[in-house]
N, C-alpha and C positions, 0 to 999 in steps of 0.2 A: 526470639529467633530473628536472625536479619537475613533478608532477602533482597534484592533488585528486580521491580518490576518495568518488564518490557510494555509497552504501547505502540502497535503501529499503524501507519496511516491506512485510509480506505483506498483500494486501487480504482483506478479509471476503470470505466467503460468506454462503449465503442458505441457510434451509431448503426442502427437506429436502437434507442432505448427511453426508457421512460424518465430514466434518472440523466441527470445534467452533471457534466462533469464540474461548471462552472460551481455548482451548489456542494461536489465532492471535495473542493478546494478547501470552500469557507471549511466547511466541516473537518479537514485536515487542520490548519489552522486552530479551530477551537481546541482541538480534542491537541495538537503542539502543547497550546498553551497550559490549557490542565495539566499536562505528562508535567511538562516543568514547574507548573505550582504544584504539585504533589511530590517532588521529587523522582519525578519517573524516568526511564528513559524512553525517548521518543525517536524511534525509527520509520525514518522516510523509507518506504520500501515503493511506495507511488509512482515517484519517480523513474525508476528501472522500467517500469510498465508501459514508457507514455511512447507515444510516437511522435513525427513532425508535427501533426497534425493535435495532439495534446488528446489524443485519445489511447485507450490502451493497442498494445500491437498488434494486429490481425494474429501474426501466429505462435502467440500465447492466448489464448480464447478458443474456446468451442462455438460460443454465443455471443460473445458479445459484454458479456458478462461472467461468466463460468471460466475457469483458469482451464486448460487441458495441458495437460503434459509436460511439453515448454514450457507453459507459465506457472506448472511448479519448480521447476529445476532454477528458474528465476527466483523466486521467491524463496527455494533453498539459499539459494547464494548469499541474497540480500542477508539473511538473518543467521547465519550460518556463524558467523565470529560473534555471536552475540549469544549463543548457545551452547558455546564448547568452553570448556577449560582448559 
C-alpha cells in the first residue's frame, strides 16, 4: 500500500513558560530534516503561530501553550490542502 506521510513542526509558546522557544526551533529543524530523509512531508505549521515577538499569538492560546479556538481554526488552515483530495 502507498501512502504519504505528513510531519509537522512543534508550535511556539508564549511566555512565561518552561519550554524555550529557542530549543522548539532546533527541534523543528531536526524533526525538517528526518521528514526529508524518510521521504516525508514536512509541514511548517509554526510559522502561522508566531508573533513579532517570535512567540506564539496571544489569541490563539488559552495558556500559553494550549491552542483555544482561534488557534484551531489556524491550524485547520495550515494543514487543510494537505488533507483533502
Amino acid at each position: 500500500m502507498n501512502c504519504e506521510i505528513y510531519v509537522q513542526s512543534i508550535l511556539p509558546v508564549r511566555t512565561p513558560s518552561e519550554v524555550d522557544n529557542s530549543r522548539i526551533d532546533i527541534a523543528n529543524e531536526i524533526i525538517e530534516g528526518l521528514a526529508n530523509d524518510y521521504g516525508c512531508v514536512y509541514i511548517d505549521i509554526h510559522t502561522a503561530f508566531l508573533d513579532e515577538n517570535g512567540e506564539m499569538m496571544e489569541e490563539l492560546t488559552k495558556d500559553g501553550i494550549h491552542l483555544n479556538e482561534n488557534g484551531y481554526a489556524v491550524w485547520i488552515e495550515q494543514i487543510e490542502s494537505y488533507v483533502q483530495d
